[in-house]
C-alpha positions as a Markdown table, in Angstrom:
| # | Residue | x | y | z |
|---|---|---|---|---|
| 1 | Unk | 0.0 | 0.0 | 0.0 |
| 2 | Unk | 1.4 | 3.7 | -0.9 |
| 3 | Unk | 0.9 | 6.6 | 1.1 |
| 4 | Unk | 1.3 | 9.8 | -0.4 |
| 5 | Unk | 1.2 | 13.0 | 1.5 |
| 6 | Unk | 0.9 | 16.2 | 0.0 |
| 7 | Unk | 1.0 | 19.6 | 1.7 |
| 8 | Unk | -0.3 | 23.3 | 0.9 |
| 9 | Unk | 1.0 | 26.3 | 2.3 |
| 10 | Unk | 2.9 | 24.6 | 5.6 |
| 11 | Unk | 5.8 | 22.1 | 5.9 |
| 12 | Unk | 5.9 | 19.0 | 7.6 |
| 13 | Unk | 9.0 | 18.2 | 10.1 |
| 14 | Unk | 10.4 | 14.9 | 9.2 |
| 15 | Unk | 8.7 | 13.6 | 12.8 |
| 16 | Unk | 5.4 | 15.1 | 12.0 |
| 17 | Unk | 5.2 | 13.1 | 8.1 |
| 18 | Unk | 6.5 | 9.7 | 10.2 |
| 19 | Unk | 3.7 | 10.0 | 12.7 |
| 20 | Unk | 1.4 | 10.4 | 9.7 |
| 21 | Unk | 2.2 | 7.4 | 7.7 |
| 22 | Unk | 2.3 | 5.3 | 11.2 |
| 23 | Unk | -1.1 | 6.5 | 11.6 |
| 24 | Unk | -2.4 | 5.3 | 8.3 |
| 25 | Unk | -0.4 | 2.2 | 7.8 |
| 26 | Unk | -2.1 | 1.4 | 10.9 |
| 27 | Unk | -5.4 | 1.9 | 9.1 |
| 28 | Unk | -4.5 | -0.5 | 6.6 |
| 29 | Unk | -3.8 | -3.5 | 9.6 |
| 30 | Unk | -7.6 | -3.5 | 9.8 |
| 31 | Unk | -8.5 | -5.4 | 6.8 |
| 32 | Unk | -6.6 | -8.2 | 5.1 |
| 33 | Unk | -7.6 | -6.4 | 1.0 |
| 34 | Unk | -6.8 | -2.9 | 2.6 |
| 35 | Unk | -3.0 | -3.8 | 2.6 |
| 36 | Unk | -2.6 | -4.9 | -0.3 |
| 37 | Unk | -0.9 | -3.5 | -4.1 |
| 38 | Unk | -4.1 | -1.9 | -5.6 |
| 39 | Unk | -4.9 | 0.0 | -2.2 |
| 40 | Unk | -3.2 | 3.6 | -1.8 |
| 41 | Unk | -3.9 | 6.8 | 0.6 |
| 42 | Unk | -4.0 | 10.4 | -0.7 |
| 43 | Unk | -3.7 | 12.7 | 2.3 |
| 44 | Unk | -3.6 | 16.5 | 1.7 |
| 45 | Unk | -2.6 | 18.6 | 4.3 |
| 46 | Unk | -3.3 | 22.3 | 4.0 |
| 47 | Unk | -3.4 | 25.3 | 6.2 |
| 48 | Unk | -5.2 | 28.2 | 5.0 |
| 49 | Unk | -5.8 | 31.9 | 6.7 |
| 50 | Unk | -10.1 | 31.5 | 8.2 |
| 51 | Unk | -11.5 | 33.8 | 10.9 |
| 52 | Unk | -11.2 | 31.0 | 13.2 |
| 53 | Unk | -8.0 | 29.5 | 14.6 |
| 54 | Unk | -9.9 | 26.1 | 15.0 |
| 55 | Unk | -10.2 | 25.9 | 11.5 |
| 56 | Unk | -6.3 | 27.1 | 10.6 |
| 57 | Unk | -5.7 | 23.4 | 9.3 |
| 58 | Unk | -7.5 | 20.9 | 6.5 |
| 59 | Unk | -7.1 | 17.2 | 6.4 |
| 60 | Unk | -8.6 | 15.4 | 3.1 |
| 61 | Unk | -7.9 | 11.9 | 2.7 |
| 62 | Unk | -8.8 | 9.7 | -0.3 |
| 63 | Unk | -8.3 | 6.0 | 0.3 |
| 64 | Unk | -8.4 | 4.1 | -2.9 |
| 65 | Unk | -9.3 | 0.4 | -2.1 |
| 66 | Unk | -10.5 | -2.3 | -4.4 |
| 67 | Unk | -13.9 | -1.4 | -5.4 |
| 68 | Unk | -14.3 | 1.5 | -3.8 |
| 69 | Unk | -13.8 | 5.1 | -2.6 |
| 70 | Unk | -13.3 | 5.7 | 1.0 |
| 71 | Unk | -13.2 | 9.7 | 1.6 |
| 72 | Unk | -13.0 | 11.9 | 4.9 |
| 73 | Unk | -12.1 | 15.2 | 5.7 |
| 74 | Unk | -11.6 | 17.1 | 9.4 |
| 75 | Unk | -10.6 | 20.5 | 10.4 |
| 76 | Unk | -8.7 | 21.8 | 13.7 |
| 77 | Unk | -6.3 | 24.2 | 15.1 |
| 78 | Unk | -3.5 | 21.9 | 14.8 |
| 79 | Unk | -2.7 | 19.1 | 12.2 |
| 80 | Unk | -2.4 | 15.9 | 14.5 |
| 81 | Unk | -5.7 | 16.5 | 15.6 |
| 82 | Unk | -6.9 | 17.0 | 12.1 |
| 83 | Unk | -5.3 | 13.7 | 11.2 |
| 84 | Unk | -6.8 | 11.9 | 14.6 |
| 85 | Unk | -9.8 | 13.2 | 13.9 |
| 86 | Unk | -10.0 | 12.1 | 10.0 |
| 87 | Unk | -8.5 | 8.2 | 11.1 |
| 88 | Unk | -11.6 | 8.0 | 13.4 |
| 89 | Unk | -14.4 | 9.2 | 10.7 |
| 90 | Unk | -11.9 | 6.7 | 7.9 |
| 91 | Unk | -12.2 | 3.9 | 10.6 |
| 92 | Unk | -15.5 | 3.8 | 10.3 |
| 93 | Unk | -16.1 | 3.8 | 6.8 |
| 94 | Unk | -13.5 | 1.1 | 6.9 |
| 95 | Unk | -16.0 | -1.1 | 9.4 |
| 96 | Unk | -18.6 | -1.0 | 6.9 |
| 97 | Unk | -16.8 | -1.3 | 3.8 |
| 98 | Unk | -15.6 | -4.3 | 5.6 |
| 99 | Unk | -19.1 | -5.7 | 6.3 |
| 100 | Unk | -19.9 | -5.2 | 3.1 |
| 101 | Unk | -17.8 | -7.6 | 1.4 |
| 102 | Unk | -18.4 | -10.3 | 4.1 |
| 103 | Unk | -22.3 | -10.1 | 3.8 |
| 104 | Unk | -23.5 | -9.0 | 0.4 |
């Protein structure tokens, strides 16, 4: 499985981009079909200028697994918690996805 990170208008520390792609190969431990060569994760990180400092950072994630399209997307004042935040809305996605090819 690939993980590709892209950013907008902030850097990543090399720390920050490891906690990241811990946090979503993690994702992919939950299913057996999520791991595998034709699954991939698009996360795009982007901080833009709001009224509200809750809302300073975007996380969109696209997680491309065999037939289908799991998407999520969270806002807060600081990206970990936008990533947290988007893993628990993904992991849920990922339950039914999962029940979904055991009981058609």
């Amino acid at each position: 499985m690939q993980i590709k990170i892209n950013t907008q208008h902030l850097q990543l520390r090399p720390d920050q981009e490891e906690m990241i792609t811990k946090k979503f190969e993690h994702l992919a431990t939950l299913g057996s079909r999520l791991s595998d060569e034709s699954s991939h994760i698009k996360v795009d990180l982007i901080h833009e200028e709001s009224r509200s400092q809750a809302d300073a950072y975007r996380c969109h994630v696209t997680f491309f697994v065999p037939q289908e399209t799991l998407r999520a997307e969270a806002r807060s004042s600081r990206i970990e918690n936008a990533v947290d935040q988007v893993i628990d809305k993904l992991r849920t996605q990922i339950e039914r996805y999962k029940a979904k090819l055991h009981h058609p």
